[in-house]
C-alpha positions in Angstrom: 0.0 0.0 0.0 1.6 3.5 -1.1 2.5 5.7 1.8 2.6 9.0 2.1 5.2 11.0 4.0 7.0 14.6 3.6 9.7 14.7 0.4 12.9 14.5 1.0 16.1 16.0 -1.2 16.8 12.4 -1.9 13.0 12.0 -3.7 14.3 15.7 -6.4 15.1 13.5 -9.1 11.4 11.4 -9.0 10.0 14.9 -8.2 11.4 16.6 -11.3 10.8 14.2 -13.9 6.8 14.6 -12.6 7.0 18.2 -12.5 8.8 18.3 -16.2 5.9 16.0 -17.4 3.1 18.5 -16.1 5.4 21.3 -17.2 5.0 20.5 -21.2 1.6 19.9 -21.1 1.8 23.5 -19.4 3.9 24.4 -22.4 2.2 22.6 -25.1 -1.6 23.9 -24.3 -0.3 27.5 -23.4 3.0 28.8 -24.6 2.2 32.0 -24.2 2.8 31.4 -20.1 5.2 29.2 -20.3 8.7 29.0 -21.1 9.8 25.5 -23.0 13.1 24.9 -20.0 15.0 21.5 -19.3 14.7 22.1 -15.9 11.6 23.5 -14.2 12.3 23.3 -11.0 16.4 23.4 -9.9 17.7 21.6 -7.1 18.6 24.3 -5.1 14.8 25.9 -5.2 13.7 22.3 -3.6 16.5 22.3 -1.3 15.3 25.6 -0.3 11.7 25.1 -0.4 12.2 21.8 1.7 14.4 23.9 4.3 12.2 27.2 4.9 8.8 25.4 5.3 6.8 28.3 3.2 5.2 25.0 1.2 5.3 21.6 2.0 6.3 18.5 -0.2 4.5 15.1 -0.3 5.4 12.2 -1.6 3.3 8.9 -2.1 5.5 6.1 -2.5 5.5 2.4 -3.1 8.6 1.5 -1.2 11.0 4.0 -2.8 8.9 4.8 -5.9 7.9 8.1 -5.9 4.0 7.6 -7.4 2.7 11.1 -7.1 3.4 14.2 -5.5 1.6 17.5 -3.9 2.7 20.6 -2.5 0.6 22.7 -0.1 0.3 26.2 2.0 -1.8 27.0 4.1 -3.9 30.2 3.8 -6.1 31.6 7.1 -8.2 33.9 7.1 -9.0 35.9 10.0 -10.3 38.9 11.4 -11.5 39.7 7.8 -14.1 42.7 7.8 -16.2 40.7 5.0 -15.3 36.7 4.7 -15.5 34.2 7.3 -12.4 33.2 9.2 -11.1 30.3 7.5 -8.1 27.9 7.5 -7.7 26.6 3.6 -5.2 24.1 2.4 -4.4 25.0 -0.8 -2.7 22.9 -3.3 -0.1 25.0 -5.3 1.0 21.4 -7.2 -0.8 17.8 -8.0 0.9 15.4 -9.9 0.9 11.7 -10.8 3.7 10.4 -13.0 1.8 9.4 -16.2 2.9 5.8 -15.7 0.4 5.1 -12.7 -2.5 7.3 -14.0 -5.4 6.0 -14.0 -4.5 2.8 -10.9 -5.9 4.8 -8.3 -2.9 6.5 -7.6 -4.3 10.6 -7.9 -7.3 8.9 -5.3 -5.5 7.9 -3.0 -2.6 10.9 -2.9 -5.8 13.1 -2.7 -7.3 11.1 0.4 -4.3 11.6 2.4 -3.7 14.7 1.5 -7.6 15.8 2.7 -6.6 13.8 5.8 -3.5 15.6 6.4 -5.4 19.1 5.6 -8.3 18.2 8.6 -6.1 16.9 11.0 -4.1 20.4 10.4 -7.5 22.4 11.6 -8.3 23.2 8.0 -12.1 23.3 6.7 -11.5 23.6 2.8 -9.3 22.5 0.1 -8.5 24.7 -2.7 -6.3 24.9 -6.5 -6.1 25.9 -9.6 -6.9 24.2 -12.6 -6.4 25.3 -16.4 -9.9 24.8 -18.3 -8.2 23.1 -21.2 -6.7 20.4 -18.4 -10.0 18.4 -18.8 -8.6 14.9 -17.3 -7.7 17.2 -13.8 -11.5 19.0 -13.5 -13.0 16.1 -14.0 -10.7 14.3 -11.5 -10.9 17.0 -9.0 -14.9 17.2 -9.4 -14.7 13.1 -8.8 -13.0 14.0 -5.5 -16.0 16.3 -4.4 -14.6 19.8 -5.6 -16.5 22.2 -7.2 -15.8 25.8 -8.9 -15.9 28.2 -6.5 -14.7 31.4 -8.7 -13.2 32.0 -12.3 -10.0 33.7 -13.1 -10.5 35.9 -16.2 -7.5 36.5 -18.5 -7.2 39.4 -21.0 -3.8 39.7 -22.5 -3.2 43.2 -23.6 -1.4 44.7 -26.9 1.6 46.7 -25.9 
């Protein structure tokens, strides 16, 4: 049964071929965002991420098979003149390597991760998700998210 724990530097390697495989389909579907790099993520921004705990890294593995991988901040609200105080895990990344999509692996890195985010105090889960990224809305609907809000985009001529 896959595990999930807090990455390590020893899980960049596992952690960056994901993240380069979500970065193309980035690239491919809108170039005008995103830079075509080798390298989206260096080893000295994880090293630094891991160490100054402004996002945290999780791993699901299968012994030492990195399946998937999220990372999270944590957003409260409080004392807010018009909206509710509110503690929000919000998933900045989501990512199953393409090899174990569609086993259940996306399930059950979001179960622990909803876990994690109500043991934490938290009473919402919250992302981003392009509207051409079909396969993740419909995944994200299947585990009990809705749309909340839209982002509107207008790119301007200079």
């Amino acid at each position: 049964m896959p595990v999930l724990r807090k990455a390590a530097l020893e899980d960049y390697e596992q952690i960056l071929r994901m993240k380069l495989q979500v970065h193309n389909l980035h690239v491919n579907a809108k170039p005008e965002f995103y830079k075509s790099v080798e390298v989206p993520l260096s080893f000295q921004q994880y090293q630094s991420d891991l160490e100054n705990g402004a996002v945290a890294y999780y791993v699901l593995c299968d012994n030492d098979m990195v399946l998937g991988y999220a990372v999270t901040t944590t957003r409260t609200i409080c004392g807010h003149p018009v909206i509710h105080d509110r503690k929000i895990l919000y998933i900045e990344e989501f990512c199953v390597d393409e090899q174990y999509r569609g086993a259940g692996v996306g399930t059950e890195l979001f179960r622990q991760i909803e876990a994690r985010a109500l043991s934490q105090g938290c009473d919402a889960i919250e992302l981003d998700v392009w509207t051409f990224n079909e396969p993740a809305r419909t995944f994200y609907v299947k585990m009990g998210m809705e749309c909340a809000r839209i982002r509107m985009h207008k790119a301007l001529d200079s």
